[in-house]
MOPAC internal coordinates of N, CA, C and O (Angstrom, degrees):
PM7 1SCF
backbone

  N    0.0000 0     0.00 0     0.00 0    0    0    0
  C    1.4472 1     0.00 0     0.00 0    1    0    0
  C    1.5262 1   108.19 1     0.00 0    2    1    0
  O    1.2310 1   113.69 1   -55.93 1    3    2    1
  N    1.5652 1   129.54 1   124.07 1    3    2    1
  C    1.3028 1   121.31 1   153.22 1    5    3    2
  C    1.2527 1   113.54 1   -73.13 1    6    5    3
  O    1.2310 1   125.78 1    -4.39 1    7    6    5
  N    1.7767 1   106.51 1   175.61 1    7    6    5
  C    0.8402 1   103.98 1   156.37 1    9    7    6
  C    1.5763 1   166.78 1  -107.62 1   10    9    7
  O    1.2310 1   133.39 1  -132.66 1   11   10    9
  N    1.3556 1    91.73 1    47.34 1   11   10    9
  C    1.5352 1   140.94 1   176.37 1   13   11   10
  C    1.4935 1   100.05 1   -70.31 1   14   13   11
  O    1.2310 1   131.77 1   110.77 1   15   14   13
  N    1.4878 1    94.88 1   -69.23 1   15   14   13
  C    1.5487 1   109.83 1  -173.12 1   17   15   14
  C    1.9918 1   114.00 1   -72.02 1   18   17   15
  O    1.2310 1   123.18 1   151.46 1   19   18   17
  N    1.4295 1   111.51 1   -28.54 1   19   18   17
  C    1.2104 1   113.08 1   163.98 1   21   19   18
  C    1.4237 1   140.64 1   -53.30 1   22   21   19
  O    1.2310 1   134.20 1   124.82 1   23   22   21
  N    1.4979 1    90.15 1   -55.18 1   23   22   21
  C    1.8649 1    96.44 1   141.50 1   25   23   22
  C    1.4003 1   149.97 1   -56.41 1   26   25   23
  O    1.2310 1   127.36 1   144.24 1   27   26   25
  N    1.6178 1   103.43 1   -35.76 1   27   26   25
  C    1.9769 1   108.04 1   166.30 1   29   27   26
  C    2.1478 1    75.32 1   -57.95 1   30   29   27
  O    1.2310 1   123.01 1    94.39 1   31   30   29
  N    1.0416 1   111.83 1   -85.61 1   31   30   29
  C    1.2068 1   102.90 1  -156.48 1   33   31   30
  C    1.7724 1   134.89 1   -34.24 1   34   33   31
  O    1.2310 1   122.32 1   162.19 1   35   34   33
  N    1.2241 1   113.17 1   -17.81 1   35   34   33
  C    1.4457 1   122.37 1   161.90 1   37   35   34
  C    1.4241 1   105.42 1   -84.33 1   38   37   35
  O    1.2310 1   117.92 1   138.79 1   39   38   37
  N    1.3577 1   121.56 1   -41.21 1   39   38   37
  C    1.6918 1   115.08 1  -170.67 1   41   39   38
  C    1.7511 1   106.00 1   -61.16 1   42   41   39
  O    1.2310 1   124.70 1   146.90 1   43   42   41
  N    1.5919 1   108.58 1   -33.10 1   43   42   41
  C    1.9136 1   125.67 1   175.55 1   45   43   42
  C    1.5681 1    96.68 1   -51.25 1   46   45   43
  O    1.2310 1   117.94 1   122.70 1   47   46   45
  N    1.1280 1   121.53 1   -57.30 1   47   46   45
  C    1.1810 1   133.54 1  -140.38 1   49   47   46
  C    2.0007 1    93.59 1   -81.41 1   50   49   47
  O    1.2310 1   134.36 1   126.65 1   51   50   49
  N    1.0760 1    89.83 1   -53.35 1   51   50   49
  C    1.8220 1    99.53 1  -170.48 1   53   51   50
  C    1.6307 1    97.42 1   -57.08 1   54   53   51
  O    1.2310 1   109.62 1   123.37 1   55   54   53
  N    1.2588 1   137.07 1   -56.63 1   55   54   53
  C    1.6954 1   150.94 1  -175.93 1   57   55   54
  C    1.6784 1    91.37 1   -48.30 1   58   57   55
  O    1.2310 1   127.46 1   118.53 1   59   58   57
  N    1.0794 1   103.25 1   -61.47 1   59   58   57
  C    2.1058 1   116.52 1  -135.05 1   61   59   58
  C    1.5067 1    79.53 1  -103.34 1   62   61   59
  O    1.2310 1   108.84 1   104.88 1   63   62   61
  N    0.9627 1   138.50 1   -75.12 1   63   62   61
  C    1.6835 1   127.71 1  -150.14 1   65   63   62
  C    1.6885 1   103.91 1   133.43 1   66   65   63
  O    1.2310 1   121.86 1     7.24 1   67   66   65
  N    1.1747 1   114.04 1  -172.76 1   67   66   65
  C    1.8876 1   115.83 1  -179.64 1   69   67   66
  C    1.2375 1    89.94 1   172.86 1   70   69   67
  O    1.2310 1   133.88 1   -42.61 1   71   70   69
  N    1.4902 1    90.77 1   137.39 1   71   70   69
  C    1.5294 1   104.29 1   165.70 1   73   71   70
  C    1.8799 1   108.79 1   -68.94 1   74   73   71
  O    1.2310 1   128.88 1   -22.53 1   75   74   73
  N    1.4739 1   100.50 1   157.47 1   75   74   73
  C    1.5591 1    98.87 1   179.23 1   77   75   74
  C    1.0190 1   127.90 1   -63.55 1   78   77   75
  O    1.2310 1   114.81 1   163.75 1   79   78   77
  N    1.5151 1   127.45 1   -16.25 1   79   78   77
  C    1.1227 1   142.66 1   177.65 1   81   79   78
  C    1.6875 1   118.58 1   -78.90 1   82   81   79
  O    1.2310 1   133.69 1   161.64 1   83   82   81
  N    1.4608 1    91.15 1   -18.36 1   83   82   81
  C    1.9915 1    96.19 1   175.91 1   85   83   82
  C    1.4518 1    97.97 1   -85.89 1   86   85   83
  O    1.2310 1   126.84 1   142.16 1   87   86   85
  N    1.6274 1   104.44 1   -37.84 1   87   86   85
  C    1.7484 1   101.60 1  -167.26 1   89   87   86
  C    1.4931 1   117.09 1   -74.77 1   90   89   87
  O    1.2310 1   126.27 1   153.69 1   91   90   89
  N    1.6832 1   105.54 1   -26.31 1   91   90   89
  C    1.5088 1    96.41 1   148.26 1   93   91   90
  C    1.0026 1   137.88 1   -22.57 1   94   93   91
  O    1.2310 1   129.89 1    91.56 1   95   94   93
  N    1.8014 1    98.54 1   -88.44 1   95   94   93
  C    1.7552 1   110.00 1   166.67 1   97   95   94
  C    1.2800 1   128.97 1   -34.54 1   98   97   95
  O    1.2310 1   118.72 1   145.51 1   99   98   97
  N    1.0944 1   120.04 1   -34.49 1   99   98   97
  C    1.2709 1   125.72 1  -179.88 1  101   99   98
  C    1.3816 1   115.43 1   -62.03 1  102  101   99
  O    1.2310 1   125.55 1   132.16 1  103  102  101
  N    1.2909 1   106.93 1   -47.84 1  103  102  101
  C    1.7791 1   130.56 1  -179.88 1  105  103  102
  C    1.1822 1    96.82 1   -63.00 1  106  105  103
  O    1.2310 1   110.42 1   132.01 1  107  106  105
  N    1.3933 1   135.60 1   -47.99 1  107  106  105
  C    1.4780 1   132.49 1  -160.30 1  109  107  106
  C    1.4098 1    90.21 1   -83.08 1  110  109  107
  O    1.2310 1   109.06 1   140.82 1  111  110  109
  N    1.3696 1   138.09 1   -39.18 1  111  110  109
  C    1.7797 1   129.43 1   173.65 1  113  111  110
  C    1.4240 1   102.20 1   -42.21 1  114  113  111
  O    1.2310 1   129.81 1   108.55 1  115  114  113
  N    1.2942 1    98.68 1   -71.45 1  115  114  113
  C    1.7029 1   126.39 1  -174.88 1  117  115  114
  C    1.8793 1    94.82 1   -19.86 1  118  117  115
  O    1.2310 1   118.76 1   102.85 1  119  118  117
  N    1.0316 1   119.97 1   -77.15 1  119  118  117
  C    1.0605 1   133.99 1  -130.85 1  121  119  118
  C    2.0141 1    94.37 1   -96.96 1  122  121  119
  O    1.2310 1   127.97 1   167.68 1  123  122  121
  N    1.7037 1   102.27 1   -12.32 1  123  122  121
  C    1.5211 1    89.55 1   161.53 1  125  123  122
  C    1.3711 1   105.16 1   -86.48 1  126  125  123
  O    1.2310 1   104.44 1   167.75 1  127  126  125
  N    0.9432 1   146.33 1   -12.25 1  127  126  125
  C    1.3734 1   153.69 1  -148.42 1  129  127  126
  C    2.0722 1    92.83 1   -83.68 1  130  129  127
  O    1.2310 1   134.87 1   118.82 1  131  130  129
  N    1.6402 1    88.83 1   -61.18 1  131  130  129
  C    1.3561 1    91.40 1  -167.97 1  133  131  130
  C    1.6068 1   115.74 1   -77.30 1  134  133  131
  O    1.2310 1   118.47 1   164.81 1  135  134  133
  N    1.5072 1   120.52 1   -15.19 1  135  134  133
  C    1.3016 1   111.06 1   155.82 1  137  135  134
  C    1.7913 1   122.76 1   -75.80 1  138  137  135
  O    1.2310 1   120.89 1  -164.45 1  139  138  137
  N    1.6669 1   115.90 1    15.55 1  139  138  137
  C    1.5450 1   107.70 1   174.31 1  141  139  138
  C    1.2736 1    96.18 1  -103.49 1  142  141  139
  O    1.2310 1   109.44 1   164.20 1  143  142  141
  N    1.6336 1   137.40 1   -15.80 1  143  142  141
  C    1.2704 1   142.95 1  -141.40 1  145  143  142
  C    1.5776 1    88.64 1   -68.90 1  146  145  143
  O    1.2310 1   107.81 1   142.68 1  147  146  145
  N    0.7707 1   140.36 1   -37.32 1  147  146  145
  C    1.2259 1   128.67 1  -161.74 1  149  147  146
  C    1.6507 1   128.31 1  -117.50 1  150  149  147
  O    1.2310 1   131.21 1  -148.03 1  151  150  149
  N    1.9480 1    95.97 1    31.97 1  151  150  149
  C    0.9143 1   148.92 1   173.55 1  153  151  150
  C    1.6894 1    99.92 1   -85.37 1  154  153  151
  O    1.2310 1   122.08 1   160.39 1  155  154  153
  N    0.9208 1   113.63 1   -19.61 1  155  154  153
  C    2.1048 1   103.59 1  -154.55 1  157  155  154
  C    1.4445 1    82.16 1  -114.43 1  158  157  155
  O    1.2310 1   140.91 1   -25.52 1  159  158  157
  N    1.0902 1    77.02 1   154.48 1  159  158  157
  C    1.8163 1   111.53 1  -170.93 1  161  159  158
  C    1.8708 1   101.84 1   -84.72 1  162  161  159
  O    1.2310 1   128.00 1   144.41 1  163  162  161
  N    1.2325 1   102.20 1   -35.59 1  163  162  161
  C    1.4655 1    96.47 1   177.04 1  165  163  162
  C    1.5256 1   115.72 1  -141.87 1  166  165  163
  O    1.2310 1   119.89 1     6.69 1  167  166  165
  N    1.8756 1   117.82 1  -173.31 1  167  166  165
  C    1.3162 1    91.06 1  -171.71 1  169  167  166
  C    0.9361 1    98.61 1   -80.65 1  170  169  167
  O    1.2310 1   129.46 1   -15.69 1  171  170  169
  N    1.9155 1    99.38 1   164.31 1  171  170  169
  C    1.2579 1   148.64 1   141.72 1  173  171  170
  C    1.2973 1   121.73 1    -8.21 1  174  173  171
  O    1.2310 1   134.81 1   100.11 1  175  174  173
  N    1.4901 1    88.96 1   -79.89 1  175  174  173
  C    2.0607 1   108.09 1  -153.46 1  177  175  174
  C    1.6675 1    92.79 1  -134.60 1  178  177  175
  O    1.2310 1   119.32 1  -110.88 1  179  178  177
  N    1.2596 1   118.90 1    69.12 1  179  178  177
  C    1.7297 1    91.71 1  -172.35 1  181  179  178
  C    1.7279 1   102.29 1   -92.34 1  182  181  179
  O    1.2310 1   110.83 1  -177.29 1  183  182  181
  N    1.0517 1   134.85 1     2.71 1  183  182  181
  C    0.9331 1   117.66 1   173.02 1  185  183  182
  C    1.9760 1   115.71 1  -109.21 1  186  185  183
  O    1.2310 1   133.62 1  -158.48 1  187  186  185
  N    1.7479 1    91.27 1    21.52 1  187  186  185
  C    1.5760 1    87.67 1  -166.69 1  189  187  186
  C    1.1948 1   153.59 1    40.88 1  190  189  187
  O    1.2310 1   119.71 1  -149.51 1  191  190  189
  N    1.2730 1   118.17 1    30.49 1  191  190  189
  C    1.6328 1   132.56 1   143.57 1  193  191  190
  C    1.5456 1   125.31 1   -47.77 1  194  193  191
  O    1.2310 1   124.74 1   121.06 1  195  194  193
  N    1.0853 1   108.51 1   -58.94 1  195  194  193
  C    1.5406 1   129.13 1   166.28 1  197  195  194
  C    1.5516 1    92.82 1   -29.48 1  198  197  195
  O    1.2310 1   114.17 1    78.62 1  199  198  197
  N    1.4244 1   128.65 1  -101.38 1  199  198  197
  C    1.3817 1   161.49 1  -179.57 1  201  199  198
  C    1.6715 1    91.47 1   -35.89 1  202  201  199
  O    1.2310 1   117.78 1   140.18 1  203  202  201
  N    1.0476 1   121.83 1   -39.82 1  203  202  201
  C    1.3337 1    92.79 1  -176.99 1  205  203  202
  C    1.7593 1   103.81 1   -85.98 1  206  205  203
  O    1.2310 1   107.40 1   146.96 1  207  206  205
  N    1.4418 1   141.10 1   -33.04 1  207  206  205
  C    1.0416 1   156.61 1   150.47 1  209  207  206
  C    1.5687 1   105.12 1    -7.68 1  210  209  207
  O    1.2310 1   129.49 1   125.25 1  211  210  209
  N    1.1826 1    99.30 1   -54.75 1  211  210  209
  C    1.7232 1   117.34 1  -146.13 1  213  211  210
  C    1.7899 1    78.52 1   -76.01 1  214  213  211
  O    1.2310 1   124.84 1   136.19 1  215  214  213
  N    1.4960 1   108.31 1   -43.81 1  215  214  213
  C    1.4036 1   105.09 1  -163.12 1  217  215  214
  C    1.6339 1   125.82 1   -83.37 1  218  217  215
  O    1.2310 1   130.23 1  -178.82 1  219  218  217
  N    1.6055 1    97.87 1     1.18 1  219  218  217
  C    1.5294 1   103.10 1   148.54 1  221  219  218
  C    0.9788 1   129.24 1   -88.68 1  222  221  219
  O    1.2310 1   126.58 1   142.99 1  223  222  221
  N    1.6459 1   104.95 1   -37.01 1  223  222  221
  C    1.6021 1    83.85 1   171.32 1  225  223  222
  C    1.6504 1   129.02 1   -85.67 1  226  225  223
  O    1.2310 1   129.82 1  -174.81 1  227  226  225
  N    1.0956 1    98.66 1     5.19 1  227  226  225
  C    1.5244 1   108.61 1   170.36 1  229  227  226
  C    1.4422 1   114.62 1   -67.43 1  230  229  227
  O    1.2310 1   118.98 1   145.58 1  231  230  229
  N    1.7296 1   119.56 1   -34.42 1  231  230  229
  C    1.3910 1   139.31 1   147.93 1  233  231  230
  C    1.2236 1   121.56 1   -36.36 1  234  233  231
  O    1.2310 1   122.25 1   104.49 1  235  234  233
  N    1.5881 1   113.30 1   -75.51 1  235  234  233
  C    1.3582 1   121.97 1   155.40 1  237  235  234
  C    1.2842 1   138.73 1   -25.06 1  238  237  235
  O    1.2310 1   123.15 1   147.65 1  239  238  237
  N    1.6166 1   111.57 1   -32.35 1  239  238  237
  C    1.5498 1   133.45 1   170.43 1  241  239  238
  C    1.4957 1   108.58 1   -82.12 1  242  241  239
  O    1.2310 1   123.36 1   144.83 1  243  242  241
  N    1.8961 1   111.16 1   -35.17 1  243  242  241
  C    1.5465 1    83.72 1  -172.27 1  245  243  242
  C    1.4113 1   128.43 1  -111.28 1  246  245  243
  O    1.2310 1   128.38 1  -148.63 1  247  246  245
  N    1.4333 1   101.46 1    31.37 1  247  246  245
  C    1.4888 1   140.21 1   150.26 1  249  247  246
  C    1.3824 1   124.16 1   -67.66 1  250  249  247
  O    1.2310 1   123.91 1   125.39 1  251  250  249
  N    1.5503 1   110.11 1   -54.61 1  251  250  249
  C    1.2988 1   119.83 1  -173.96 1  253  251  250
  C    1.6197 1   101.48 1   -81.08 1  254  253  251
  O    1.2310 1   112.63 1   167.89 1  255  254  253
  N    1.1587 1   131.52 1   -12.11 1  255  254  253
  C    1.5220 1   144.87 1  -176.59 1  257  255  254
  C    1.7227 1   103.39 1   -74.37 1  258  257  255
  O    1.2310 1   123.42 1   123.33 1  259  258  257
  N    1.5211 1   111.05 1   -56.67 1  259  258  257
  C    1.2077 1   132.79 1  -160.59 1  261  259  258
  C    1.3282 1   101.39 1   -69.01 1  262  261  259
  O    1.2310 1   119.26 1   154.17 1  263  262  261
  N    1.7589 1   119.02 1   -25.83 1  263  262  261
  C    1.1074 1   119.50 1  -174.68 1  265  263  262
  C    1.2893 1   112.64 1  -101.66 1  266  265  263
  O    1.2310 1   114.65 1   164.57 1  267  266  265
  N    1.4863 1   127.75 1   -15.43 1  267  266  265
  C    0.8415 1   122.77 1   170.76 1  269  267  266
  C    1.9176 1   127.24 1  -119.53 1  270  269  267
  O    1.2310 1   127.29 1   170.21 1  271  270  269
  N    1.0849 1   103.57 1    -9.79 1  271  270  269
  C    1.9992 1   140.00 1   178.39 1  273  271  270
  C    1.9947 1    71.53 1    45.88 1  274  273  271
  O    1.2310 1   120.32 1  -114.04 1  275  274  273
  N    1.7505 1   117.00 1    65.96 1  275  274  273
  C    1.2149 1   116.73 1   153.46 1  277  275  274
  C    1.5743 1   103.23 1   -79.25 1  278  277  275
  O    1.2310 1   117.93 1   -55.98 1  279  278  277
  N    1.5521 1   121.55 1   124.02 1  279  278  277
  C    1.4465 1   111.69 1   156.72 1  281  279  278
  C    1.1097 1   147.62 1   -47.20 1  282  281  279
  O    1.2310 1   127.43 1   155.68 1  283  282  281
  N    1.3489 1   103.30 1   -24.32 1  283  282  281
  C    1.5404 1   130.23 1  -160.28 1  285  283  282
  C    1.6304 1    78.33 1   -88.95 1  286  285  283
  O    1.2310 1   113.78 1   116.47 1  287  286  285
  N    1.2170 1   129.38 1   -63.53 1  287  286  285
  C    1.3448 1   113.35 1  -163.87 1  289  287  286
  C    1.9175 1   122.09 1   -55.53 1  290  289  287
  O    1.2310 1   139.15 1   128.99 1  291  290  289
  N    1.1921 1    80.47 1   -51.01 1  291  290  289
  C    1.6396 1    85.70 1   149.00 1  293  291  290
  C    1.5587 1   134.36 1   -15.40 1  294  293  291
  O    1.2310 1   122.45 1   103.54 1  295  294  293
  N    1.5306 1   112.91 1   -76.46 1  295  294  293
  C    1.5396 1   144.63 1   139.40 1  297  295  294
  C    1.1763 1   106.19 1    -3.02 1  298  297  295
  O    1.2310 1   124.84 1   115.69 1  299  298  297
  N    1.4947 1   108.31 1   -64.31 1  299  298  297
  C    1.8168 1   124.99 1  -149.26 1  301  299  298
  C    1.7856 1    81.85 1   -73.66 1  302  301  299
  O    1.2310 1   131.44 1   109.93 1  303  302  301
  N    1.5943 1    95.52 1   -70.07 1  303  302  301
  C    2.0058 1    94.29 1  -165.10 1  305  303  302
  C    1.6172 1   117.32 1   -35.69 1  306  305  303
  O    1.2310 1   130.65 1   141.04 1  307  306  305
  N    1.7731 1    97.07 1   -38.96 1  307  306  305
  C    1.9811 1   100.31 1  -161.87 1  309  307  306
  C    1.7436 1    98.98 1   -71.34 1  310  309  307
  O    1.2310 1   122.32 1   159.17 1  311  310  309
  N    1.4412 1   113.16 1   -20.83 1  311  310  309
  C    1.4678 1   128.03 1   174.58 1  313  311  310
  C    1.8327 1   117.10 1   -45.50 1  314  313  311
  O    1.2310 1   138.47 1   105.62 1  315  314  313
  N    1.6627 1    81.81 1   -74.38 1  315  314  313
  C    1.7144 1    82.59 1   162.87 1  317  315  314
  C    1.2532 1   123.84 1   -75.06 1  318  317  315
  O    1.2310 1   104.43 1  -178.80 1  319  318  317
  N    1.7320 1   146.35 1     1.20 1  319  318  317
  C    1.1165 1    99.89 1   163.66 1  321  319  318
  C    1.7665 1    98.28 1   -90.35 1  322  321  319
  O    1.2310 1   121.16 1   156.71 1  323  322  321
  N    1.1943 1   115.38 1   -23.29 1  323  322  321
  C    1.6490 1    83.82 1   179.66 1  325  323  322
  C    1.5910 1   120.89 1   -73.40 1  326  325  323
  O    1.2310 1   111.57 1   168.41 1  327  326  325
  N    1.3720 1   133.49 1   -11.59 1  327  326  325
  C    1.8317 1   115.18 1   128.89 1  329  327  326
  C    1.2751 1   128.61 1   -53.20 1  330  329  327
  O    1.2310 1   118.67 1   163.43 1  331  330  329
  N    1.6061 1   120.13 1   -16.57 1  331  330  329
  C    1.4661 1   100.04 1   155.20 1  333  331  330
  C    1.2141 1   141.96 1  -102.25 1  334  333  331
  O    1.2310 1   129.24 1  -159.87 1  335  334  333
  N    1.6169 1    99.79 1    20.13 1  335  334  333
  C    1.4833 1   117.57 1   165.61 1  337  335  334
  C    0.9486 1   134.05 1   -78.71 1  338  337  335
  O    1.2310 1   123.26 1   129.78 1  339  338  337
  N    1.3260 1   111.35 1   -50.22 1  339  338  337
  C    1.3110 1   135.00 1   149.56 1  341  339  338
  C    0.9114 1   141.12 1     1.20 1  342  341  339
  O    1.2310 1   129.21 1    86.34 1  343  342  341
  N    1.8687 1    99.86 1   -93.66 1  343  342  341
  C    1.6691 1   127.49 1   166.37 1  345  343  342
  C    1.3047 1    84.53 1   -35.01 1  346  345  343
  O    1.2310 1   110.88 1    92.85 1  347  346  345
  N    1.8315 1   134.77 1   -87.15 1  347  346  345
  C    1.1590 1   152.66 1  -110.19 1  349  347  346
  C    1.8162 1   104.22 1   -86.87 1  350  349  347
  O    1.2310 1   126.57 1   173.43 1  351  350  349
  N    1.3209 1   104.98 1    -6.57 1  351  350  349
  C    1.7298 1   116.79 1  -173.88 1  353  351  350
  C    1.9434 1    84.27 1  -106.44 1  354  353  351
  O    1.2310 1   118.77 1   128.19 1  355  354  353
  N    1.1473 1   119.95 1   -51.81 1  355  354  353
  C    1.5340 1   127.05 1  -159.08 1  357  355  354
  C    2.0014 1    87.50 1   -75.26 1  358  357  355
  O    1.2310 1   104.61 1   141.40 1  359  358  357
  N    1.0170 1   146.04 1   -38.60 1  359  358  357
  C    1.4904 1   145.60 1  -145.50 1  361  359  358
  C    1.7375 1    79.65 1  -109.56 1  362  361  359
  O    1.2310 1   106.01 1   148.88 1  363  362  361
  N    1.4763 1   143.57 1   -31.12 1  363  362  361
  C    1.3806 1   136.25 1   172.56 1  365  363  362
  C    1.7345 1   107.24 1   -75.97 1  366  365  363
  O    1.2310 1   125.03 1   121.75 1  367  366  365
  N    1.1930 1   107.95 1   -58.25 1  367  366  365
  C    1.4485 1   100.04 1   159.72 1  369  367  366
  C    1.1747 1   132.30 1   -13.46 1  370  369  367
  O    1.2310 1   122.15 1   101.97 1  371  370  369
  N    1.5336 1   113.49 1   -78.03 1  371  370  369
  C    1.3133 1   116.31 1  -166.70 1  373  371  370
  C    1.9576 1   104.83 1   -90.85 1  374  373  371
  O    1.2310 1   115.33 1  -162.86 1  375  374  373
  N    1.4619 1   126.46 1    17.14 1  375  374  373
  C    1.1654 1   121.97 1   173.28 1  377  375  374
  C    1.8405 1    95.99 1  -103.10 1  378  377  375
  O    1.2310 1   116.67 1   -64.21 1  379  378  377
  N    0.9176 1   123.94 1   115.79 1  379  378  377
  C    1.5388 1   134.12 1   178.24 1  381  379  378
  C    1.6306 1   102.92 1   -52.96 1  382  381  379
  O    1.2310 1   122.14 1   123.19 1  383  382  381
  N    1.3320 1   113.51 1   -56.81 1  383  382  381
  C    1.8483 1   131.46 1  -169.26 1  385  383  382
  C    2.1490 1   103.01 1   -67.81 1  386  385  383
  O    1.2310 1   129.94 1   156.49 1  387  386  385
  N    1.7785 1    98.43 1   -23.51 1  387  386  385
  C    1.5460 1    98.46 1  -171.53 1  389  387  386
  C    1.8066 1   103.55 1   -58.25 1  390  389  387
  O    1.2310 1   121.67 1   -22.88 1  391  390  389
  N    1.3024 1   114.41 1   157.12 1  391  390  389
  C    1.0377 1   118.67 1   177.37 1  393  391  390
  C    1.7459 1   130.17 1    53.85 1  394  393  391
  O    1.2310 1   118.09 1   173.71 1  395  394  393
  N    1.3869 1   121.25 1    -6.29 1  395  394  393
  C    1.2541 1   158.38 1  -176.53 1  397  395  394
  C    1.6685 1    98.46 1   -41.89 1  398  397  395
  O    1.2310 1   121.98 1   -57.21 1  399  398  397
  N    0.9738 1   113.81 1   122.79 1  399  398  397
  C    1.9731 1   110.19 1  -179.52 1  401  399  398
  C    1.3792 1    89.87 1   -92.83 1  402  401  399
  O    1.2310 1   112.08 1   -49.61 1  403  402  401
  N    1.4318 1   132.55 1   130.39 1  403  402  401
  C    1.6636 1   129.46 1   170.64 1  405  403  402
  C    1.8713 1   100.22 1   -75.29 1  406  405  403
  O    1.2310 1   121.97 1   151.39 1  407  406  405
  N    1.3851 1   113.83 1   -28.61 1  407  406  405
  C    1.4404 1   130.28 1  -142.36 1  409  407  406
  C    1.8154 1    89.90 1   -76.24 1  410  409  407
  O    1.2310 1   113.37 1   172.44 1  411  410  409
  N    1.3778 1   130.14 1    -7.56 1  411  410  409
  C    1.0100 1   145.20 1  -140.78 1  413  411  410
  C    1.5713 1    97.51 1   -94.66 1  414  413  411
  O    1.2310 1   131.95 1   113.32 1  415  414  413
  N    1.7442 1    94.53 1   -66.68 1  415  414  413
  C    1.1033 1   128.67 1   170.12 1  417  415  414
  C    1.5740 1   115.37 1   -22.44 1  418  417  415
  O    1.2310 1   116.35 1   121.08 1  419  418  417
  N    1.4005 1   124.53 1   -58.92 1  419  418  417
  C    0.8976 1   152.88 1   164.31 1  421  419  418
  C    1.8168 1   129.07 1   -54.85 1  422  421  419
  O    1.2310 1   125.55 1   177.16 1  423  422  421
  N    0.8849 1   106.94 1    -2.84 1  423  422  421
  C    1.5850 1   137.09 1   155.14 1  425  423  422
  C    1.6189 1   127.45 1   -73.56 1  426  425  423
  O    1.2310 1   120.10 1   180.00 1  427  426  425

């Protein structure tokens, strides 16, 4: 599964519902995804689409949570943000200026 297809499949899941056992899987994708991140030679998401993506449907999840206090969905949301930590620590990494104090400069 990419993760093209990982997402239709979380966006299914957030709308419609999932048994816990899909949202598992999903979590266990999720979470191979974010142990390759730092596999790539360059960034990720530098213009943040990705990260913002992740952060609707992370929305989407904590809607469908509220309506249902499913755990598993739970799982799925805490899933993506630690893939969106990731990318967003691995895409700061390799930007020299990311995270950069200007105030420093000025010392």
């Amino acid at each position: 599964m990419d993760l093209s297809e990982l997402l239709r499949e979380i966006n299914a899941v957030a709308q419609t519902g999932g048994t816990a056992r899909h949202c598992e899987a999903l979590a266990r994708q999720i979470y191979s995804f974010a142990d390759m991140v730092g596999w790539s030679t360059g960034p990720i998401d530098p213009h943040g689409r990705l990260l913002e993506r992740l952060a609707l449907l992370q929305g989407d999840l904590e809607l469908r949570h509220a309506q249902t206090q499913d755990t598993a969905i739970a799982v799925l949301h805490d899933s993506l943000t630690d893939l969106g930590r990731a990318i967003a620590r691995h895409d700061d990494d390799l930007d020299p200026d990311a995270g950069r104090d200007d105030d420093v400069d000025d010392l």
